[in-house]
C-alpha positions as CSV (number, residue, x, y, z in Angstrom):
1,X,142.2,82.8,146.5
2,X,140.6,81.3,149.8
3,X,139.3,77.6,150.0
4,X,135.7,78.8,149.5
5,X,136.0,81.3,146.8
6,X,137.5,78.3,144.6
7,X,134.8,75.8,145.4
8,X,132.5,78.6,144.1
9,X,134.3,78.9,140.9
10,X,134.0,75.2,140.5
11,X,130.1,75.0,141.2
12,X,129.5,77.9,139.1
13,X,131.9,76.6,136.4
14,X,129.0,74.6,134.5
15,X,126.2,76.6,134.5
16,X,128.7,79.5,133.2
17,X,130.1,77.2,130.3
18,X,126.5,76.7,128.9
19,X,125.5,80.4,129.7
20,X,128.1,81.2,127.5
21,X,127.8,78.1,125.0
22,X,124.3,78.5,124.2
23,X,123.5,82.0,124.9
24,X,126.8,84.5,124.5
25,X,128.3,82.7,121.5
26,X,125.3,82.4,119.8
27,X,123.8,86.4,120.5
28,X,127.8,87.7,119.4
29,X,128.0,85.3,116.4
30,X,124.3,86.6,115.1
31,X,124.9,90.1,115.5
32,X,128.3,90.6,113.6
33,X,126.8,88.3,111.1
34,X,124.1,90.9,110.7
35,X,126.9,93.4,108.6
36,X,128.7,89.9,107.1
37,X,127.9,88.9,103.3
38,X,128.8,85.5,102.3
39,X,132.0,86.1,102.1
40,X,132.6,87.2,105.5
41,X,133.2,91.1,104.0
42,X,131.6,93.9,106.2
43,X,128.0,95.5,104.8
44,X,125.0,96.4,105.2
45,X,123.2,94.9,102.3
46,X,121.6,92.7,104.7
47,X,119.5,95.0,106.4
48,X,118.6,96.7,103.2
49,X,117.0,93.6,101.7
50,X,115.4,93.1,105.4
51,X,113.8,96.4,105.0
52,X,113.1,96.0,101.3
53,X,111.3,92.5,102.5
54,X,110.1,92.4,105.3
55,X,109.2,96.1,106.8
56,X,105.5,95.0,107.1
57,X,106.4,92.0,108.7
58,X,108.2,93.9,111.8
59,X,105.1,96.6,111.9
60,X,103.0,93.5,112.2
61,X,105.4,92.0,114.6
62,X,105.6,95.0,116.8
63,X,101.5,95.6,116.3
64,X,100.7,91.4,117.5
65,X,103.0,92.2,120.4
66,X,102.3,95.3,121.4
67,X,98.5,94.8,121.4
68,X,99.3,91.3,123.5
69,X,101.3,93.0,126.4
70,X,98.5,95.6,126.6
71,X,95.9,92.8,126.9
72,X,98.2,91.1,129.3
73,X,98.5,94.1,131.9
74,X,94.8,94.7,131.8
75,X,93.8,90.9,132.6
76,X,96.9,90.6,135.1
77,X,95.8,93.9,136.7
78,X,91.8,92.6,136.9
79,X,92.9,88.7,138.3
80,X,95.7,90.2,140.8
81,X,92.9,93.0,141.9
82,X,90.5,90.6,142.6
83,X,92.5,88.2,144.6
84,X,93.6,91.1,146.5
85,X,90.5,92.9,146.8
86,X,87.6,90.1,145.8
87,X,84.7,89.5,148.7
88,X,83.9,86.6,147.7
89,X,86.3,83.6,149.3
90,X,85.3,80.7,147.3
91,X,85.6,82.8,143.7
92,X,89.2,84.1,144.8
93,X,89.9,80.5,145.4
94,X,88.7,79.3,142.2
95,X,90.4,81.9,140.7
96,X,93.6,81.6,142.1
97,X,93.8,77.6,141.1
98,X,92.4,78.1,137.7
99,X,94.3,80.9,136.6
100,X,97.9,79.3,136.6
101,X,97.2,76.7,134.6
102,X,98.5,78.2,131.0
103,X,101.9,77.9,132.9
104,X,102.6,74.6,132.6
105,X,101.8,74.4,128.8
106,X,104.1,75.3,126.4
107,X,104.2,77.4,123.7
108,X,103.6,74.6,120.8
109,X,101.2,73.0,122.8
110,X,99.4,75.8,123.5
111,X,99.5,76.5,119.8
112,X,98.1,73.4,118.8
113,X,95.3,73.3,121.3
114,X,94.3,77.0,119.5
115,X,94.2,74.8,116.4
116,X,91.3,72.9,117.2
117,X,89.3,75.4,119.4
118,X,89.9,78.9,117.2
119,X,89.4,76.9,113.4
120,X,85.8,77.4,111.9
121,X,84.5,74.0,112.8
122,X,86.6,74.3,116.3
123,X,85.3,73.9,119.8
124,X,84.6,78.1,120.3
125,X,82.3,77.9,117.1
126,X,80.7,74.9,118.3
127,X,80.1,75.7,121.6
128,X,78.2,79.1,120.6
129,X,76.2,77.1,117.9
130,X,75.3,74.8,120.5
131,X,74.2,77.7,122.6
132,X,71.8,79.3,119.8
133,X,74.6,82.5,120.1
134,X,75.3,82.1,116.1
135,X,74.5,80.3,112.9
136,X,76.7,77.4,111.4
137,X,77.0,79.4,108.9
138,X,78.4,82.3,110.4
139,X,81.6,81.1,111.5
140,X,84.4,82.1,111.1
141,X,88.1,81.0,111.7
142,X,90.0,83.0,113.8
143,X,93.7,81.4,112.7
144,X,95.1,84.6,112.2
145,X,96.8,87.5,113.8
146,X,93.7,86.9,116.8
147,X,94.3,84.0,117.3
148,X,98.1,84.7,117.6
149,X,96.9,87.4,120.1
150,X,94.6,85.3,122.0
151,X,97.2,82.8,122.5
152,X,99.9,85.1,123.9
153,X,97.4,86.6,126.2
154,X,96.1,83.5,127.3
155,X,99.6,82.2,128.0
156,X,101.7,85.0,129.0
157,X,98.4,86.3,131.8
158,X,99.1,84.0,134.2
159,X,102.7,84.3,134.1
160,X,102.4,88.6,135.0
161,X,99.7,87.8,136.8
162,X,101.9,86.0,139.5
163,X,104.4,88.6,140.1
164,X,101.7,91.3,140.1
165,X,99.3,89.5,143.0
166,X,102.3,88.7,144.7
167,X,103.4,92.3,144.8
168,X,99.5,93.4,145.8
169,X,99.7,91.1,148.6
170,X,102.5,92.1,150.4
171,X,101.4,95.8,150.1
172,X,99.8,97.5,153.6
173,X,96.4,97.1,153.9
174,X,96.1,100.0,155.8
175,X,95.5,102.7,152.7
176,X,93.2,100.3,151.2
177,X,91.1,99.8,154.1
178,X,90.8,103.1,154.5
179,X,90.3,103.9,151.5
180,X,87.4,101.1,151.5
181,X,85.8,102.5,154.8
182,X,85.9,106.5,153.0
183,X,83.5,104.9,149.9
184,X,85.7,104.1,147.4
185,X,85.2,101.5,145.1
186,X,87.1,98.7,144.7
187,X,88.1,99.4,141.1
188,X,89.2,102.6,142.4
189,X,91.2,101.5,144.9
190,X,93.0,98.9,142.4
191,X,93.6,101.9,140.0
192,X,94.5,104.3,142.1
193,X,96.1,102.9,145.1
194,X,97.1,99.5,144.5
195,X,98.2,99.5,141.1
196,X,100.6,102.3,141.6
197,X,102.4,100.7,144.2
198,X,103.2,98.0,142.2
199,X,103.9,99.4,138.8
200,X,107.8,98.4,138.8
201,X,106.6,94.3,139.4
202,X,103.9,95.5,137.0
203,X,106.7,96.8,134.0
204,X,109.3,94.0,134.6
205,X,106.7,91.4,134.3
206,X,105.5,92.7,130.6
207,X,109.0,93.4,129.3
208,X,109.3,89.9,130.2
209,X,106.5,88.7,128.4
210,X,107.2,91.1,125.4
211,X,110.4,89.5,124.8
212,X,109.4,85.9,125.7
213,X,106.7,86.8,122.6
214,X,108.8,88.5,120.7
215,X,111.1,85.1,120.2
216,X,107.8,82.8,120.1
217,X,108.1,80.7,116.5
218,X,106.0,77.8,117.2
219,X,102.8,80.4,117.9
220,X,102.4,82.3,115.0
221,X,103.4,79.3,112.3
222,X,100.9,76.8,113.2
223,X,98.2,79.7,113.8
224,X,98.7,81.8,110.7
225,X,99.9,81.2,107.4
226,X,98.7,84.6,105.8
227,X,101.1,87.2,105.0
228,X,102.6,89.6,106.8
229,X,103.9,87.0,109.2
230,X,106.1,88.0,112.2
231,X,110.1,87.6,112.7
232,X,110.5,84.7,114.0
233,X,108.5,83.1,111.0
234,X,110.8,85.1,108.6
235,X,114.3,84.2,109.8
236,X,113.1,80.4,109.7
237,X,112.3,80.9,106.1
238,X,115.5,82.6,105.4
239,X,117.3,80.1,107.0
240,X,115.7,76.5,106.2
241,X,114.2,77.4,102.5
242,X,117.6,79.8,101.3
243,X,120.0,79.3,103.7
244,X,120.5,83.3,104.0
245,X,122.0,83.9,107.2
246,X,122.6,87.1,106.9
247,X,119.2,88.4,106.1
248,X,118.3,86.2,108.9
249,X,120.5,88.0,111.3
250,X,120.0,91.2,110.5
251,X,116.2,90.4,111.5
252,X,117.4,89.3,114.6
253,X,119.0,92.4,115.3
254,X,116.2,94.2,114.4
255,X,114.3,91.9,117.4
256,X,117.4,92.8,119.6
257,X,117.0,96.5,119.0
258,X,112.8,96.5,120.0
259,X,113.1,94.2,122.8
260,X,116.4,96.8,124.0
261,X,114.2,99.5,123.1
262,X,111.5,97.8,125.7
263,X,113.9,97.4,128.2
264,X,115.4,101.0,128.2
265,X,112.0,102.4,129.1
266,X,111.8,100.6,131.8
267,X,115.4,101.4,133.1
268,X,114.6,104.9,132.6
269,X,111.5,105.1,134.7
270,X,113.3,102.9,137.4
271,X,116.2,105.4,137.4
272,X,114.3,108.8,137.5
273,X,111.7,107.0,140.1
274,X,115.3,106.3,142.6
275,X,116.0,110.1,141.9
276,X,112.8,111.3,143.2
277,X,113.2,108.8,146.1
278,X,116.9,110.2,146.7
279,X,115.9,113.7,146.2
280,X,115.7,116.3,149.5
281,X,112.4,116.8,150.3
């Protein structure tokens, strides 16, 4: 082993000890807990009262977060369009600065400002009263599954929407100018010309956001209290009210398998996609 390998080793030492620590431990010790009862004897009783429980819960898990990473493409799509393709300088400016702000906020903080601006007497009703759009009386709260939804989307956008701009603006300008000088529309263009260029940035980018949602507590607590709740929500419970581990962890695995399930898809398209690249012509 040379001078410089070793050094390596050493630098990378740390960061490997906590990957492992914090991350690997953790993931192995939750998913063979998953088939553990109390005892530490092999079963799968666990995911039978996980199905028997909570099988609404992880359609209205995979509904909230499925309908948010379709509403996260679209916006991402429209904001990275029209920084690529806007003709207004000043807008795409305006844009561009405003837009990344949801970044820096995080998740509970984000929830907690929904508090006060979805709620019935919150700053969205108010504002529309204020604006003769609606009667006092007709609102409503929106601390439920929307709001959960609006608060993904409004996080997870900007997040997408960074990769996928990035991605427009190093295509070649070429076929969309030409495209531009033969007539077509700009949403055209975006739809189809720019956005299939970039559809790989455009995938990674949501399965991201689909798994980042996917592991979100904080959100869907302190916006909805109703019932069906998502997983997260439900392995707290099990854990801090019973102290059922194993219930807990086979929910988990559950998350492991859809997120894994997101992320084959995408490693399927990527692989048939090098195949046609690699194939004679």
């Amino acid at each position: 082993m040379g001078p410089t390998r070793g050094i390596s080793i050493v630098l990378i030492a740390p960061a490997l000890a906590m990957a492992l620590a914090l991350f690997v431990y953790p993931l192995g010790y939750s998913l063979i807990g998953a088939f553990q009862d109390r005892g530490g004897a092999w079963t799968l009783a666990n995911f039978v009262r996980a199905w028997e429980l909570y099988r609404l819960d992880t359609l209205y898990t995979v509904v909230i977060v499925g309908v948010s990473t379709l509403l996260i493409a679209v916006f991402s799509i429209a904001i990275g369009g029209y920084l690529t393709l806007g003709s207004s300088p000043l807008a795409r400016k305006l844009l561009d600065w405003i837009y990344r702000w949801p970044l820096f906020v995080p998740f509970i903080v984000a929830a907690l400002c929904m508090r006060t601006f979805l709620g019935r007497n919150g700053m969205m009703n108010n504002s529309f009263v204020f604006l003769g759009l609606m009667d006092q009386e007709s609102a409503q709260s929106f601390l439920d599954w929307r709001g959960i939804v609006v608060t993904f989307v409004w996080k997870q956008t900007p997040f997408v929407t960074l990769m996928v701009a990035g991605a427009m603006l190093g295509l070649d300008r070429s076929t969309i100018d030409a495209a531009r000088n033969l007539g077509a529309s700009r949403l055209r263009v975006l739809l189809e010309i720019v956005v299939p260029q970039i559809r790989r940035t455009l995938a990674v980018g949501l399965i991201l956001s689909f798994v980042t949602m996917m592991s979100v507590l904080s959100v869907p607590i302190m916006l909805s209290g109703q019932s069906p709740s998502m997983l997260t929500v439900n392995m707290a419970w099990r854990i801090n009210s019973i102290g059922d581990y194993g219930t807990a962890n086979a929910l988990g695995f559950v998350s492991y398998l859809l997120t894994g399930l997101a992320a084959w898809f995408y490693l399927r398209e990527a692989v048939r996609d090098k195949a046609a690249q690699g194939a004679p012509r």
